[in-house]
C-alpha positions in Angstrom: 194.1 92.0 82.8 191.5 93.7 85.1 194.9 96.2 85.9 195.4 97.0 82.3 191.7 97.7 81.6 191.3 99.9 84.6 194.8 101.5 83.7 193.9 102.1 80.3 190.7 102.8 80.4 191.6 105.9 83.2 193.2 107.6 80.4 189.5 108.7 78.1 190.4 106.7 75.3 187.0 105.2 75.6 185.1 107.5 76.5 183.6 108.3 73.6 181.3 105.4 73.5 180.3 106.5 77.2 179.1 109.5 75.8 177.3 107.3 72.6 175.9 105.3 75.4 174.5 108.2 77.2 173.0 109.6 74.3 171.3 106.5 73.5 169.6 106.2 76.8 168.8 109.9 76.9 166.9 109.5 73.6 164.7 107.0 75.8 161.4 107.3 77.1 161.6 108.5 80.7 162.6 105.7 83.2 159.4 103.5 83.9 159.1 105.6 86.7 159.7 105.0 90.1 158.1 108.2 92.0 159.6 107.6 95.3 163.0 106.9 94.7 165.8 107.1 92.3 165.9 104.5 89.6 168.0 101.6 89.5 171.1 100.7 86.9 172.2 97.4 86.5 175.5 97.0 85.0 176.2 93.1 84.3 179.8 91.9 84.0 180.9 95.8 85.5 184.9 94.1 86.0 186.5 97.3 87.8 183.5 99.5 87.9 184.9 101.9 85.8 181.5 102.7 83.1 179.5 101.9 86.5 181.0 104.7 88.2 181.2 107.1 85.2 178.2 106.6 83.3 175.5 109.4 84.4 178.3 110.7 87.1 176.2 113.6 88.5 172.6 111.6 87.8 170.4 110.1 90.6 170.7 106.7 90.1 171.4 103.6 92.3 173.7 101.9 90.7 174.9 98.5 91.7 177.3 96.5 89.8 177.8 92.8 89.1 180.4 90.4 87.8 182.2 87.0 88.8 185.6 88.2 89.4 185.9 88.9 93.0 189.6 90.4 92.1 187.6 93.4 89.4 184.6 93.7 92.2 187.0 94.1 95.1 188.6 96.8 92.4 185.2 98.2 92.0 184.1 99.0 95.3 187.2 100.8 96.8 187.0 103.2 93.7 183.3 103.7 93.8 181.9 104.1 97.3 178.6 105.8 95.9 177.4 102.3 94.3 176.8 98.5 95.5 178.8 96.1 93.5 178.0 92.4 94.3 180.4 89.0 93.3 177.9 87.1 91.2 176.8 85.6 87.9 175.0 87.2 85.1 173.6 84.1 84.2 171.9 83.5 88.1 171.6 86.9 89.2 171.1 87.6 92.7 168.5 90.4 91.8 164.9 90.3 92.6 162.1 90.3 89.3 161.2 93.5 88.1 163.7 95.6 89.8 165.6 97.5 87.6 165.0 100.2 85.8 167.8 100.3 83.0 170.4 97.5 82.7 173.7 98.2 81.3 176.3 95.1 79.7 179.4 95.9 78.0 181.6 93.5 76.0 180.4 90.9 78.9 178.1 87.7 78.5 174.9 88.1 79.5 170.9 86.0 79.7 168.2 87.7 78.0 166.0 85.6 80.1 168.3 87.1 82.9 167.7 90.2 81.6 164.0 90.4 81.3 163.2 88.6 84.7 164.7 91.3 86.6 164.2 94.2 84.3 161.1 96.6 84.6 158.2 96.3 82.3 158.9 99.9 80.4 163.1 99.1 81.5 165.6 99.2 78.4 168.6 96.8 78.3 171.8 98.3 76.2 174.1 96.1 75.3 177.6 96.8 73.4 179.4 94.4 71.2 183.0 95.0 69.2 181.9 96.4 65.7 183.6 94.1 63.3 186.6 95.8 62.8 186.8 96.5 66.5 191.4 96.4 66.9 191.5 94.7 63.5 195.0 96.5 63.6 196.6 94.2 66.8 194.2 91.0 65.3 195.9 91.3 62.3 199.7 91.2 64.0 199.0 87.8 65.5 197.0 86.1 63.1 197.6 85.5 59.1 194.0 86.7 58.0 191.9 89.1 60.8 188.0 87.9 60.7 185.6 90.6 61.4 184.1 90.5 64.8 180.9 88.5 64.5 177.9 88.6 66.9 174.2 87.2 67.1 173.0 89.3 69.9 171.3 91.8 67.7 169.4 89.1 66.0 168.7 87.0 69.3 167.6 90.9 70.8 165.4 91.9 68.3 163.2 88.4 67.6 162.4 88.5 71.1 158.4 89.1 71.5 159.0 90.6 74.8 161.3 93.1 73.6 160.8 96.1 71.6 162.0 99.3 69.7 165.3 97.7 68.6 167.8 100.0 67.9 171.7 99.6 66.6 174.0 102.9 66.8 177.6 102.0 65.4 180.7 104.0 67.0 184.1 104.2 65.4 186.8 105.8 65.8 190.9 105.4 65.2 193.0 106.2 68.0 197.4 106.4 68.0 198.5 104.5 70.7 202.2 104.5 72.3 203.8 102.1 74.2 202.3 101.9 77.8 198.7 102.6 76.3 199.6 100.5 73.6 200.4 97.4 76.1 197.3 98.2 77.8 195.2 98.4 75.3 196.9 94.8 74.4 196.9 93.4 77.8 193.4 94.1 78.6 191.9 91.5 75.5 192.9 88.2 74.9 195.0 89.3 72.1 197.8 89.4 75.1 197.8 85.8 75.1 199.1 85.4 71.4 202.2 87.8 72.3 205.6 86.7 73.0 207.0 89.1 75.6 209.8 90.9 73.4 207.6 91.5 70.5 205.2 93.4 72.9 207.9 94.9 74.1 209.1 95.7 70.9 206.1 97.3 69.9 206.4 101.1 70.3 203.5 102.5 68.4 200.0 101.8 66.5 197.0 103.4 64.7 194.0 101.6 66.2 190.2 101.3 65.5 188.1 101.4 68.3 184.6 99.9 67.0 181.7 99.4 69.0 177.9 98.5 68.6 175.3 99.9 70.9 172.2 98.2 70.8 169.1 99.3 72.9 165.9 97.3 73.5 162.6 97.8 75.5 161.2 95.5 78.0 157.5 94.8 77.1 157.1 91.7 79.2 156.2 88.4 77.7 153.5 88.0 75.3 
C-alpha cells in the first residue's frame, strides 16, 4: 500500500490539492511568529513523506513528520533528508506543547486535543477529508450501492471553543486513469481489498473523481 501511494502519488495526479492546500495556508495570517528561527510544520500520519516533502518546497520551514508505520517513515526519511520524520502516534505525540507553528493531516486520524496541546496559540491546523464523492467511480465497482463519503470532523472542528475562523474549501476534479495508475490509485485505499486479482487485472481504464475537503482552523487556546 505505502508502495502504491508513493508510486502513484510521484506521477502529479494529486497535486492539485497541494496547490489548494498551499493557497489555503497562504490566505492565513502570518505564522504566530517565531523571530529567531524558521517555523515549524507538523504533518500527522505523513506515510511516505511525500506532501511533507513537497508542500512549501523552496519555504523555510522545519518540517518533521509523524506516523505509526515504521515501513512509510523509513520510506520517508531516505527520500527527504531536509526534514525529521519520527515513528509515533498521532494520538500520543512525542512533541512538546506549544511547538508548532502549522500542523498539517491528510486523510489520516488525528486528536484535536492532540492537536491543540502542541499547536501555537495563533497556529492553524488543516485537515483534509475525501469529499463525498471522493473515487465514487472504483466504490461503485465493488459494492451494489456507493455511499457518499461521510465525515464529522468539520462539525467536531468548528464547535471547538478553542478554535476559530473555520473554513471548508471543496476540491474536485476527474482524472482518466490507465492501468498501472489505475492499480495504484486502487492499491493505495482499501478498495484493493474487495478486488479479486484478475478483475484488477482486467481492469484497463477509468474516469475517476478525485474529491477532497480542506478544512482550516485557528488555535485560540482554551477558553
Amino acid at each position: 500500500m505505502i508502495n502504491a501511494r508513493e508510486a502513484f502519488l510521484s506521477t502529479g495526479h494529486y497535486d492539485f490539492l497541494i496547490t489548494a492546500m498551499e493557497s489555503a495556508i497562504n490566505s492565513l495570517p502570518p505564522f504566530s511568529g517565531r523571530t529567531t528561527e524558521c517555523p515549524y510544520l507538523l504533518d500527522l500520519g505523513c506515510g511516505s513523506g511525500y506532501y511533507t516533502r513537497r508542500i512549501f518546497e523552496d519555504a523555510s520551514l522545519h518540517k518533521i513528520g509523524v506516523d505509526i508505520s515504521k515501513a512509510g517513515v523509513s520510506k520517508a526519511a531516505k527520500k527527504d533528508k531536509d526534514s525529521t520524520y519520527i515513528v509515533g502516534s498521532v494520538f500520543d505525540l512525542p512533541i512538546k506543547d506549544n511547538a508548532v507553528d502549522l500542523i498539517i493531516n491528510i486523510f489520516a486520524p488525528s486528536s484535536i486535543s492532540e492537536v491543540k496541546r502542541v499547536l501555537q496559540v495563533g497556529g492553524h491546523f488543516l485537515k483534509i477529508v475525501p469529499g463525498k464523492d471522493h473515487m465514487k467511480e472504483i466504490a461503485s465497482l465493488v459494492y451494489e450501492t456507493f455511499i457518499p463519503h461521510q465525515s464529522t470532523i468539520a462539525t467536531e472542528l468548528s464547535a471547538d471553543a478553542a478554535l476559530e475562523d473555520f473554513k471548508v474549501e471543496k476540491v474536485e476534479k476527474k482524472i482518466t486513469l490507465r492501468e498501472e495508475h489505475l492499480h495504484n490509485l486502487i492499491s493505495m485505499t482499501p478498495y484493493f481489498y474487495k478486488f479479486k486479482k484478475r478483475e484488477l487485472e482486467e481492469l484497463k481504464e477509468l474516469s475517476v473523481t478525485i474529491s477532497f475537503e480542506v478544512i482550516v482552523v485557528r488555535n485560540v487556546g482554551e477558553c
